[in-house]
mmJSON file of the N, C-alpha and C atoms, coordinates in Angstrom:
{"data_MODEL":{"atom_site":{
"group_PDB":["ATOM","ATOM","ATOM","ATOM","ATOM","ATOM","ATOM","ATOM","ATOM","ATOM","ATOM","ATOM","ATOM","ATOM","ATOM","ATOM","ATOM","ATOM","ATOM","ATOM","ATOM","ATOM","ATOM","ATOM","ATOM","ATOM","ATOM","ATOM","ATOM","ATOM","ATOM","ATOM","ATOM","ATOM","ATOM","ATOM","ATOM","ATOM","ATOM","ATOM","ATOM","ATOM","ATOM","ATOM","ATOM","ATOM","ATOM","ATOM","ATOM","ATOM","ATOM","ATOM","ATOM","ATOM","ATOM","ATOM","ATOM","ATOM","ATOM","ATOM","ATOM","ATOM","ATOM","ATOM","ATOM","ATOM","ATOM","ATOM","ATOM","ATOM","ATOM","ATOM","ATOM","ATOM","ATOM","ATOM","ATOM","ATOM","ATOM","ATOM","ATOM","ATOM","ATOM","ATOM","ATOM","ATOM","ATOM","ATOM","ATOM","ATOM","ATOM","ATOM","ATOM","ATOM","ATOM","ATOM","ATOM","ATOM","ATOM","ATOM","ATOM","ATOM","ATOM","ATOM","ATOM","ATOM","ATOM","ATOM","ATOM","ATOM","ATOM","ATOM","ATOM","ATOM","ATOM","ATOM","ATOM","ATOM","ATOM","ATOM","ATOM","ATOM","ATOM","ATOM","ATOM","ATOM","ATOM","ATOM","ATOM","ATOM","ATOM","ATOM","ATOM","ATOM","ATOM","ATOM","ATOM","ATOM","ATOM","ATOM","ATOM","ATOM","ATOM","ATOM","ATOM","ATOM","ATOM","ATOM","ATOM","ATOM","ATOM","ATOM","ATOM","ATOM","ATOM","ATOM","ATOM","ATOM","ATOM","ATOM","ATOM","ATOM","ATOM","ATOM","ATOM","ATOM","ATOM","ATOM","ATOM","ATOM","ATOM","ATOM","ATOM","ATOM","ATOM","ATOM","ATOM","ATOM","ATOM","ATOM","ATOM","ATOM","ATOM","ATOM","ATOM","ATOM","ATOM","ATOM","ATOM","ATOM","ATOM","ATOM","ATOM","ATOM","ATOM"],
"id":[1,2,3,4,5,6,7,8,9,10,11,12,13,14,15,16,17,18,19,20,21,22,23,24,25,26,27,28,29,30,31,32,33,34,35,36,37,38,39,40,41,42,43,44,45,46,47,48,49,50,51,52,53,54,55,56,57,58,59,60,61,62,63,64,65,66,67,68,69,70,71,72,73,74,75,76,77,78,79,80,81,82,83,84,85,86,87,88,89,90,91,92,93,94,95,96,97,98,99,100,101,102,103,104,105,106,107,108,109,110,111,112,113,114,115,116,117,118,119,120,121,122,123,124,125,126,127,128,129,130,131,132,133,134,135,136,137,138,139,140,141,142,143,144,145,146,147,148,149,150,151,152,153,154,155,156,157,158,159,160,161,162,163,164,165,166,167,168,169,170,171,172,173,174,175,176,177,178,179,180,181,182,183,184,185,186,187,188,189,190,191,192,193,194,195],
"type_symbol":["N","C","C","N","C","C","N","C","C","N","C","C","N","C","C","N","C","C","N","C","C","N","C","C","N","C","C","N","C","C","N","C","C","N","C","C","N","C","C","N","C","C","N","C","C","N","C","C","N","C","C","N","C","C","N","C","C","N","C","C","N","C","C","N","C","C","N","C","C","N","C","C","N","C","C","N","C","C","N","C","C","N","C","C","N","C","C","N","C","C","N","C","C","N","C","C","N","C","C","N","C","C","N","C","C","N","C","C","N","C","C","N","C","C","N","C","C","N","C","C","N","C","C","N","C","C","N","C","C","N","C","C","N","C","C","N","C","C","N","C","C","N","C","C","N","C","C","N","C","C","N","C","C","N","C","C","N","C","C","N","C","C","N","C","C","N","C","C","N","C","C","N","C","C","N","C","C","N","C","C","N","C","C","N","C","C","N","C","C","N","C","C","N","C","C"],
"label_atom_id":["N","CA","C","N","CA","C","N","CA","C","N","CA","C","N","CA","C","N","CA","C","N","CA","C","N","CA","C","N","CA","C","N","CA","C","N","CA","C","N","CA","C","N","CA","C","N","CA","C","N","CA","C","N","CA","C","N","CA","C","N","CA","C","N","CA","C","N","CA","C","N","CA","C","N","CA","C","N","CA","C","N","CA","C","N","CA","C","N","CA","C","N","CA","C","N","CA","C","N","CA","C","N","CA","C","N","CA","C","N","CA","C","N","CA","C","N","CA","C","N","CA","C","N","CA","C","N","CA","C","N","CA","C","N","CA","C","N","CA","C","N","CA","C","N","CA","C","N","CA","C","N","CA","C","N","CA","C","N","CA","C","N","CA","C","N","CA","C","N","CA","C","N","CA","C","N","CA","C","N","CA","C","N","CA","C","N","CA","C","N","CA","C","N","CA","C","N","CA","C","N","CA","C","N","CA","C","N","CA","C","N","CA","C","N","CA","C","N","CA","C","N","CA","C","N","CA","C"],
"label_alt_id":[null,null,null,null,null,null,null,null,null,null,null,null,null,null,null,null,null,null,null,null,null,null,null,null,null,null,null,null,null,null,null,null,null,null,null,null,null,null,null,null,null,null,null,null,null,null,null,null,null,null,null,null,null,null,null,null,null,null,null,null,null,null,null,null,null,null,null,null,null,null,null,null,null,null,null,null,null,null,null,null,null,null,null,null,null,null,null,null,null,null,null,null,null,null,null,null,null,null,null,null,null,null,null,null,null,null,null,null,null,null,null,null,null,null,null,null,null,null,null,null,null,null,null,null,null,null,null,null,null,null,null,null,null,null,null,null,null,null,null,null,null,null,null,null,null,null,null,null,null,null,null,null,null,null,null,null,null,null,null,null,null,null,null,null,null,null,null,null,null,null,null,null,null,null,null,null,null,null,null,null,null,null,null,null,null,null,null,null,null,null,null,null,null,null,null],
"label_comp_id":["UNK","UNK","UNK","UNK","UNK","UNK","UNK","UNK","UNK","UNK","UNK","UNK","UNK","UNK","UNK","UNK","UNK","UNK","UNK","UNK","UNK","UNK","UNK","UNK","UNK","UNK","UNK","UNK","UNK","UNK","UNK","UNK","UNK","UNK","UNK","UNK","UNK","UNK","UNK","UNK","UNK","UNK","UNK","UNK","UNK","UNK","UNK","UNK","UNK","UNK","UNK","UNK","UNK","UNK","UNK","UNK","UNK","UNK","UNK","UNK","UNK","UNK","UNK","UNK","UNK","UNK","UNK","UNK","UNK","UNK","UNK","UNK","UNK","UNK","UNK","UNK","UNK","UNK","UNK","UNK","UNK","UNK","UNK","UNK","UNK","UNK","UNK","UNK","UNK","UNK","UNK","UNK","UNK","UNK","UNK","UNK","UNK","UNK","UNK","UNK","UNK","UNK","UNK","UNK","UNK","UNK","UNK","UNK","UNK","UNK","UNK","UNK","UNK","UNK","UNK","UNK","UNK","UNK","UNK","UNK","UNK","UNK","UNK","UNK","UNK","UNK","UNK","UNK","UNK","UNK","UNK","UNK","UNK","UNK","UNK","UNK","UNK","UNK","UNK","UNK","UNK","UNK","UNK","UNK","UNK","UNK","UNK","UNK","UNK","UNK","UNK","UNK","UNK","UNK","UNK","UNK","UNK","UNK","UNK","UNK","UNK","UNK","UNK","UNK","UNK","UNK","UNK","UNK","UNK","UNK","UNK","UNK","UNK","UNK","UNK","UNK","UNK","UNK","UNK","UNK","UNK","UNK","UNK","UNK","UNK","UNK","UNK","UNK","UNK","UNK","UNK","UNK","UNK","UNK","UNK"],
"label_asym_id":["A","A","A","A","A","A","A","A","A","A","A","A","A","A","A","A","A","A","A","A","A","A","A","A","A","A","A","A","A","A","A","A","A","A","A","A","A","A","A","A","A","A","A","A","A","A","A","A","A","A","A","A","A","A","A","A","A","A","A","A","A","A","A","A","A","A","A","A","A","A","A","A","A","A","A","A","A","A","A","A","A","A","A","A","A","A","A","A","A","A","A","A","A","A","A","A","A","A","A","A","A","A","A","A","A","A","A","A","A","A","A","A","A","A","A","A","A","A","A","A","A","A","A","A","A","A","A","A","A","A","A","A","A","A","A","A","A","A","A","A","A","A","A","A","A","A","A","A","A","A","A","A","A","A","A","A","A","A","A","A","A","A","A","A","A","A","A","A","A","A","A","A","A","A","A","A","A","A","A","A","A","A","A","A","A","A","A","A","A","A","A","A","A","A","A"],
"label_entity_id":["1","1","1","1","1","1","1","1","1","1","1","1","1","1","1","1","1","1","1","1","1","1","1","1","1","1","1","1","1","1","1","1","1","1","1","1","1","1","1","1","1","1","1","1","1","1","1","1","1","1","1","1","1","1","1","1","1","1","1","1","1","1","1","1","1","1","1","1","1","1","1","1","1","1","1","1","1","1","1","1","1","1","1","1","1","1","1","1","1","1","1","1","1","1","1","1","1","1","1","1","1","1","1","1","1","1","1","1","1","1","1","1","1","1","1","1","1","1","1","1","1","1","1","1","1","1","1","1","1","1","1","1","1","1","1","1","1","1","1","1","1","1","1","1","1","1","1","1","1","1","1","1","1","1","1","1","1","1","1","1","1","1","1","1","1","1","1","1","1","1","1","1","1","1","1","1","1","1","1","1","1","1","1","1","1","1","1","1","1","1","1","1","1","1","1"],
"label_seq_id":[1,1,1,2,2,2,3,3,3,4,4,4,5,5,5,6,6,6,7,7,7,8,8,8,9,9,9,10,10,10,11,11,11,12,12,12,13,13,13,14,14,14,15,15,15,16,16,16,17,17,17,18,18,18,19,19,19,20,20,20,21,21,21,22,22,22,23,23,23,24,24,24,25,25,25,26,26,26,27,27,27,28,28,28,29,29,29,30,30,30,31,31,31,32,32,32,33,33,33,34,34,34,35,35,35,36,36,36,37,37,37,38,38,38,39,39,39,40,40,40,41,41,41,42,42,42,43,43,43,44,44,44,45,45,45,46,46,46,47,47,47,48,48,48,49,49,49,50,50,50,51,51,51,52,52,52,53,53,53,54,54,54,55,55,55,56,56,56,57,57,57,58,58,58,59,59,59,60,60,60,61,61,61,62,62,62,63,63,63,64,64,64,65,65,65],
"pdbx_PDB_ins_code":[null,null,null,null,null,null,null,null,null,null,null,null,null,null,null,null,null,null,null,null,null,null,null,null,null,null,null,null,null,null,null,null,null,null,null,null,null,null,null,null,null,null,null,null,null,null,null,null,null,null,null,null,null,null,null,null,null,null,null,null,null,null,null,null,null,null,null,null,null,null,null,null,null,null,null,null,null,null,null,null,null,null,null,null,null,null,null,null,null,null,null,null,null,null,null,null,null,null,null,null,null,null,null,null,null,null,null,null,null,null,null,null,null,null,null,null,null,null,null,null,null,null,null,null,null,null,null,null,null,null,null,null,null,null,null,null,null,null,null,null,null,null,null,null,null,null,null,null,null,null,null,null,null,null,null,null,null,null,null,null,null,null,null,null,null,null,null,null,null,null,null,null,null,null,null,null,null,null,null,null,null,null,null,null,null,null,null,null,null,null,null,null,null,null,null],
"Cartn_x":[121.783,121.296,121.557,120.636,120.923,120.387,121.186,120.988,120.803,119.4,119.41,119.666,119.604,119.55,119.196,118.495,117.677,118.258,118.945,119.32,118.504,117.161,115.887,115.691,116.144,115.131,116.33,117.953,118.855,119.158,119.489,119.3,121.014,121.857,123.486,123.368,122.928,123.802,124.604,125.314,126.583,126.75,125.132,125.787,126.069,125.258,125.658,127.168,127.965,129.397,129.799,129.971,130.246,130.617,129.027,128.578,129.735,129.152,129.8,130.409,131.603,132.272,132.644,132.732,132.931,132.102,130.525,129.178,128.424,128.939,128.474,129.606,129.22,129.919,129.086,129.758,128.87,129.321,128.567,128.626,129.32,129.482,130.015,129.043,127.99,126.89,126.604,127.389,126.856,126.159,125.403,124.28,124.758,124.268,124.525,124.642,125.672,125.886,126.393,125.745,126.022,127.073,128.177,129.645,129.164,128.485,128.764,126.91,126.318,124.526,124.103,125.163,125.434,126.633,126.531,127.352,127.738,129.392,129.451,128.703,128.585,127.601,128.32,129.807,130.308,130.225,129.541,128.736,127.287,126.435,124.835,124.824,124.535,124.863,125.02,125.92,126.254,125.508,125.184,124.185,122.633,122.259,121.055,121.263,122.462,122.255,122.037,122.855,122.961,121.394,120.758,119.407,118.358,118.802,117.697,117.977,119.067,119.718,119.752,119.177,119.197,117.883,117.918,116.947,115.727,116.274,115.17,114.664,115.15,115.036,114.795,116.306,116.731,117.116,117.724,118.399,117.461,117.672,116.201,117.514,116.901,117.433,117.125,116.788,116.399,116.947,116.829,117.335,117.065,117.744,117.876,116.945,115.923,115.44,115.821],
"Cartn_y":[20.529,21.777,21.784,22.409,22.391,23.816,24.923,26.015,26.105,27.284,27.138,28.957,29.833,31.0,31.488,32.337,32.892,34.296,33.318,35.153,36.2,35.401,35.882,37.272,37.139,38.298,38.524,38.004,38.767,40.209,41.068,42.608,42.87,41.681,42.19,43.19,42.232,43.207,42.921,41.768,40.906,40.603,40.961,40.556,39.384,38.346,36.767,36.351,37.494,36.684,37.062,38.078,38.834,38.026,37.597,36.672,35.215,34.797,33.145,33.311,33.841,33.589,32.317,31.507,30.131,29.373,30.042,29.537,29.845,31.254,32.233,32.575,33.19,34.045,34.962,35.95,36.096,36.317,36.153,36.13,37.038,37.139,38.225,39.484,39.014,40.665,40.79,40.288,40.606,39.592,38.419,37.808,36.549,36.416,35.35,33.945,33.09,31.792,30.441,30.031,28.514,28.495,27.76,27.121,26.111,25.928,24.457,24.693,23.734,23.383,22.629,21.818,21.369,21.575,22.816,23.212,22.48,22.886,22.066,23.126,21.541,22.357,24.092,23.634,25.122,26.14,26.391,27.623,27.64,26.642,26.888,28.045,28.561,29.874,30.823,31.502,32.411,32.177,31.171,31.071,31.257,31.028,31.269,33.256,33.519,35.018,35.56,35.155,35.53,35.626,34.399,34.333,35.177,35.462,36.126,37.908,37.965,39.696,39.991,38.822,39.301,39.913,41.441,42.263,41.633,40.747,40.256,38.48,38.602,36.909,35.872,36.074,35.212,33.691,34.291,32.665,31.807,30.336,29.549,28.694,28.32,27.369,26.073,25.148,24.281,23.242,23.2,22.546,20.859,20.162,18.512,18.102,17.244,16.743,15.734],
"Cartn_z":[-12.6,-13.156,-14.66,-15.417,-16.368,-17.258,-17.827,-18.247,-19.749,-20.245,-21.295,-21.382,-22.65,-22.978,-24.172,-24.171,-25.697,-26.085,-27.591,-28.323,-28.86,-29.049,-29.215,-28.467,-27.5,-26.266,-25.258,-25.775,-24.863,-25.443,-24.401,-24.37,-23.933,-24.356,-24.818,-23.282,-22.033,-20.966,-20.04,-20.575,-20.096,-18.879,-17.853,-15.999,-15.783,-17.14,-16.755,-17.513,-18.223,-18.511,-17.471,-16.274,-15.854,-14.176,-14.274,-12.935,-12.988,-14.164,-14.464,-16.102,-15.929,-17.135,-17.272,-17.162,-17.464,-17.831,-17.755,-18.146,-19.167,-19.346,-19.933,-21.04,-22.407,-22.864,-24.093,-24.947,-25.515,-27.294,-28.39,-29.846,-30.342,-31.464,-32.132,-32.008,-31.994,-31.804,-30.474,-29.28,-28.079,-27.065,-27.964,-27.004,-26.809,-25.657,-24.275,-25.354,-24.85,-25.505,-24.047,-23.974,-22.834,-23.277,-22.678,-22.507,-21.739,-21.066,-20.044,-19.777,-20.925,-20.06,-19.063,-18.568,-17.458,-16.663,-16.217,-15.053,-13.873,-13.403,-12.08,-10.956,-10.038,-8.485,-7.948,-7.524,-7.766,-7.986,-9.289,-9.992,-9.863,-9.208,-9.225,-8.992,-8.249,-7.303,-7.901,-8.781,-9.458,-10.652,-11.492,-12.611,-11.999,-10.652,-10.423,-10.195,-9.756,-10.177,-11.087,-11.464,-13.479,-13.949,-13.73,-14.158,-13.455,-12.49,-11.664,-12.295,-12.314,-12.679,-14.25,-15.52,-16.421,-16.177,-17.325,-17.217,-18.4,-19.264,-20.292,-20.04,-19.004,-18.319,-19.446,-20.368,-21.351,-21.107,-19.742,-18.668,-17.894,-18.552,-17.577,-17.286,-15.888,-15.171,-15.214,-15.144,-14.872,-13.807,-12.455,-11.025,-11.22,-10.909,-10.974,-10.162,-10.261,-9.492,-8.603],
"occupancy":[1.0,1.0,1.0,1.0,1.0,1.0,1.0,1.0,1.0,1.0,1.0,1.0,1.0,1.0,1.0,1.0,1.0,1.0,1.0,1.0,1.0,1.0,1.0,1.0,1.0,1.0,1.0,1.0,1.0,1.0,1.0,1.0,1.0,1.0,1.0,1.0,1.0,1.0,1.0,1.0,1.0,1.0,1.0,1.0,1.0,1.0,1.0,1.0,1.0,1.0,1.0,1.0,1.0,1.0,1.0,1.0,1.0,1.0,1.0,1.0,1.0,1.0,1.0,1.0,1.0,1.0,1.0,1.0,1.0,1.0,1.0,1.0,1.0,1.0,1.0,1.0,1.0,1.0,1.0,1.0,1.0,1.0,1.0,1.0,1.0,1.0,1.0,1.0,1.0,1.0,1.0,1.0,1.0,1.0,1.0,1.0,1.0,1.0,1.0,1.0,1.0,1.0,1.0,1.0,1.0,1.0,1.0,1.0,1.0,1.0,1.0,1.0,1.0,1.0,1.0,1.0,1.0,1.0,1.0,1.0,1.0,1.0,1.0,1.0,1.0,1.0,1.0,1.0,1.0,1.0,1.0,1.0,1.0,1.0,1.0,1.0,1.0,1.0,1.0,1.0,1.0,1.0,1.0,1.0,1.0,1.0,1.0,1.0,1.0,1.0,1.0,1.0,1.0,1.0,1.0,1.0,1.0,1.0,1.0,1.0,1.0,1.0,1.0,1.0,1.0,1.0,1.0,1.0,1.0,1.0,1.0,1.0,1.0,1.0,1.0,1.0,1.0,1.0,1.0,1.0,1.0,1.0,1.0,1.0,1.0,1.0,1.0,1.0,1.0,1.0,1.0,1.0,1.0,1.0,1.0],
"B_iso_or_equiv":[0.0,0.0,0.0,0.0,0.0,0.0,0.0,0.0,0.0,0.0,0.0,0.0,0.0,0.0,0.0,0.0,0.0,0.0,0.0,0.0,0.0,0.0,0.0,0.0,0.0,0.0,0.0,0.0,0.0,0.0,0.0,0.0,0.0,0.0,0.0,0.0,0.0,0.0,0.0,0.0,0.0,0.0,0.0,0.0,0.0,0.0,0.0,0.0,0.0,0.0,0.0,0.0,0.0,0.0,0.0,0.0,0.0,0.0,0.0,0.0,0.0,0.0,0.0,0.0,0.0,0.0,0.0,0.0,0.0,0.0,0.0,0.0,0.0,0.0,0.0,0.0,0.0,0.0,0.0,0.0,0.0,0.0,0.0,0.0,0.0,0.0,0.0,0.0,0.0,0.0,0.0,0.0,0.0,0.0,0.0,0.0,0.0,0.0,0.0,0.0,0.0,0.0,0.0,0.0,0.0,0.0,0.0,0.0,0.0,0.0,0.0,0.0,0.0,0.0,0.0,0.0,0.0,0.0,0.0,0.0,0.0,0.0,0.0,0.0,0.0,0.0,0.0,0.0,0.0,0.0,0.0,0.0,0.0,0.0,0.0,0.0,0.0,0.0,0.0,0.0,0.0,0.0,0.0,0.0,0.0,0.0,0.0,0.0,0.0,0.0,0.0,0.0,0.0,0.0,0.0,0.0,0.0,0.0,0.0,0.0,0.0,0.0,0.0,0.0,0.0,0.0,0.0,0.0,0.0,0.0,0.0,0.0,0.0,0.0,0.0,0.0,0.0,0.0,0.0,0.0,0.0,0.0,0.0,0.0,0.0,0.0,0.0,0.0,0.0,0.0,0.0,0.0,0.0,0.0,0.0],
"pdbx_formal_charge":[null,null,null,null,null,null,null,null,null,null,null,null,null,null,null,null,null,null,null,null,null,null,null,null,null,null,null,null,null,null,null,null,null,null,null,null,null,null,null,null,null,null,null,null,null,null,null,null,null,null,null,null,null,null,null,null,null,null,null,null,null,null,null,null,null,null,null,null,null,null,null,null,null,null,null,null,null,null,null,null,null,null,null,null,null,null,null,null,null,null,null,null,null,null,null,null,null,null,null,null,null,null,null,null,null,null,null,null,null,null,null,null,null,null,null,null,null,null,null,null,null,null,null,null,null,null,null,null,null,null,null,null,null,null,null,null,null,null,null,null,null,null,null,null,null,null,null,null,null,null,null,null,null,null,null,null,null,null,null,null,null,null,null,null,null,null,null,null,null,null,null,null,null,null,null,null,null,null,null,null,null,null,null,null,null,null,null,null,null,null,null,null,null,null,null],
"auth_seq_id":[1,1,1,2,2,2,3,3,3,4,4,4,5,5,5,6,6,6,7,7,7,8,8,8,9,9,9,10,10,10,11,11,11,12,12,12,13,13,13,14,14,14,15,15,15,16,16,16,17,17,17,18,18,18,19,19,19,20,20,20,21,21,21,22,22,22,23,23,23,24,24,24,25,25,25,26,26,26,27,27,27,28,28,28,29,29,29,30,30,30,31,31,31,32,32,32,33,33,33,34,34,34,35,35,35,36,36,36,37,37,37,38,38,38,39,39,39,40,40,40,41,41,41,42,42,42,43,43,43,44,44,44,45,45,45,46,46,46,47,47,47,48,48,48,49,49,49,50,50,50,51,51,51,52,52,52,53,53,53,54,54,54,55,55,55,56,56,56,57,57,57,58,58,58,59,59,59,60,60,60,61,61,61,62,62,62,63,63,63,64,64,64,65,65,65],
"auth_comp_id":["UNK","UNK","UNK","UNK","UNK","UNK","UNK","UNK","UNK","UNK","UNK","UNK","UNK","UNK","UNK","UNK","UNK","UNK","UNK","UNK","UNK","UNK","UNK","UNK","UNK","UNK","UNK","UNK","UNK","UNK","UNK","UNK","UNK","UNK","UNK","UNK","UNK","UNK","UNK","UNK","UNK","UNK","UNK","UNK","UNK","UNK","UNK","UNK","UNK","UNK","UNK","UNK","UNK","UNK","UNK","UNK","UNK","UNK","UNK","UNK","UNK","UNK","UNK","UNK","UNK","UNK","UNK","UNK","UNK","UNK","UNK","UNK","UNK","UNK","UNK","UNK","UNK","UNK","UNK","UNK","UNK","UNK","UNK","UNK","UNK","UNK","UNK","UNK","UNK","UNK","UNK","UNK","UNK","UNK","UNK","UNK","UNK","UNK","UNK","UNK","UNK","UNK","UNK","UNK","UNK","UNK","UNK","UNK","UNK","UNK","UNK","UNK","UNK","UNK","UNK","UNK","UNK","UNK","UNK","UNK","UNK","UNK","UNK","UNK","UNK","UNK","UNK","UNK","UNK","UNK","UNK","UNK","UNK","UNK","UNK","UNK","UNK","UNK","UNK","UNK","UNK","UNK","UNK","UNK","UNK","UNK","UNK","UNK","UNK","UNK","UNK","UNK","UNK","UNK","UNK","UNK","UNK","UNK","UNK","UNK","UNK","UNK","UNK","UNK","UNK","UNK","UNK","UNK","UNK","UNK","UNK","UNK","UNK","UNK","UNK","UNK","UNK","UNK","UNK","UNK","UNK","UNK","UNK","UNK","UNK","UNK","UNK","UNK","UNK","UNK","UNK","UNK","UNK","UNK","UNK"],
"auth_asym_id":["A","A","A","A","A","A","A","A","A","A","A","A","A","A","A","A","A","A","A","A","A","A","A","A","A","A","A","A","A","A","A","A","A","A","A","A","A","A","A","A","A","A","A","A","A","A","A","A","A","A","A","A","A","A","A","A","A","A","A","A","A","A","A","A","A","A","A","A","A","A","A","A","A","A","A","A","A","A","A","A","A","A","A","A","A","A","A","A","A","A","A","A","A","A","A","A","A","A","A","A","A","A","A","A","A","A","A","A","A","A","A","A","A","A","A","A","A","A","A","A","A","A","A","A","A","A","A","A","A","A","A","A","A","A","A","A","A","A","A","A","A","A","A","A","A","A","A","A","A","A","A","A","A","A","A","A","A","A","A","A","A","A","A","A","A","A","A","A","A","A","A","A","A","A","A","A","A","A","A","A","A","A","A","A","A","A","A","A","A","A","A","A","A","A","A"],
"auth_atom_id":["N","CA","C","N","CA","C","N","CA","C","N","CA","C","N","CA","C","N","CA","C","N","CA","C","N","CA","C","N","CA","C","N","CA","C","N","CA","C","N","CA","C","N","CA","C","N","CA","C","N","CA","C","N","CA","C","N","CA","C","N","CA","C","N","CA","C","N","CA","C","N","CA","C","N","CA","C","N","CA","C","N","CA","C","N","CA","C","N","CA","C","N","CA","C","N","CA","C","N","CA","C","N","CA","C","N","CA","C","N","CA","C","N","CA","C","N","CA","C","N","CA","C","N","CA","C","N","CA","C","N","CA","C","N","CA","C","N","CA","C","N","CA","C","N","CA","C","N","CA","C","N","CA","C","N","CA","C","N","CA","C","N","CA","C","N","CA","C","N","CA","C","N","CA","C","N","CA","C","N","CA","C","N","CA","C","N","CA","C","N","CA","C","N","CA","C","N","CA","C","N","CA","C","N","CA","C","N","CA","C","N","CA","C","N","CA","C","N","CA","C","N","CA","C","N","CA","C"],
"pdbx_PDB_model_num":[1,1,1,1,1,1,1,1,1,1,1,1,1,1,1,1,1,1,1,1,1,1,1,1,1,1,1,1,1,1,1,1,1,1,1,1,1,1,1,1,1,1,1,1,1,1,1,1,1,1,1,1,1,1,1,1,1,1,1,1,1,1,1,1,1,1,1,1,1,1,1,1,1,1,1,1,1,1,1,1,1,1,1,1,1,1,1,1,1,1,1,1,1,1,1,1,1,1,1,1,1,1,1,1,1,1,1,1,1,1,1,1,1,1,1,1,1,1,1,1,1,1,1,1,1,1,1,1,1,1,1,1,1,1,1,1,1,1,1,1,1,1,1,1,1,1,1,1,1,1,1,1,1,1,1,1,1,1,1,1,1,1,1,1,1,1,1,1,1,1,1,1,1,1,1,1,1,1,1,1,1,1,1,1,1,1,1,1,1,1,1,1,1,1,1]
}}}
């Protein structure tokens, strides 16, 4: 898996530090920053929440083929 996130069009509403703090964190002004773009298997799961529950669908996933 591999996660990307846009400060462009994040809306600073923290469910993905929240979901996967260890994946997630966020800037001095609020918006979403990767910690790990390749996450362990462990967390798929909770980053596919994260991505599904941001409201500006800033979070792309991208699944391993």
């Amino acid at each position: 898996m591999r996660v990307e996130a846009s400060n462009d069009t994040c809306a600073v509403g923290s469910l993905c530090v929240y979901r996967a703090p260890g994946v997630f964190d966020q800037d001095d002004d609020g918006h979403v920053l990767v910690l790990q773009p390749n996450p362990p298997a462990e967390m798929h799961e909770a980053i596919r929440w994260a991505a599904r529950s941001c409201p500006t669908k800033s979070i792309k996933v991208y699944e391993d083929e």
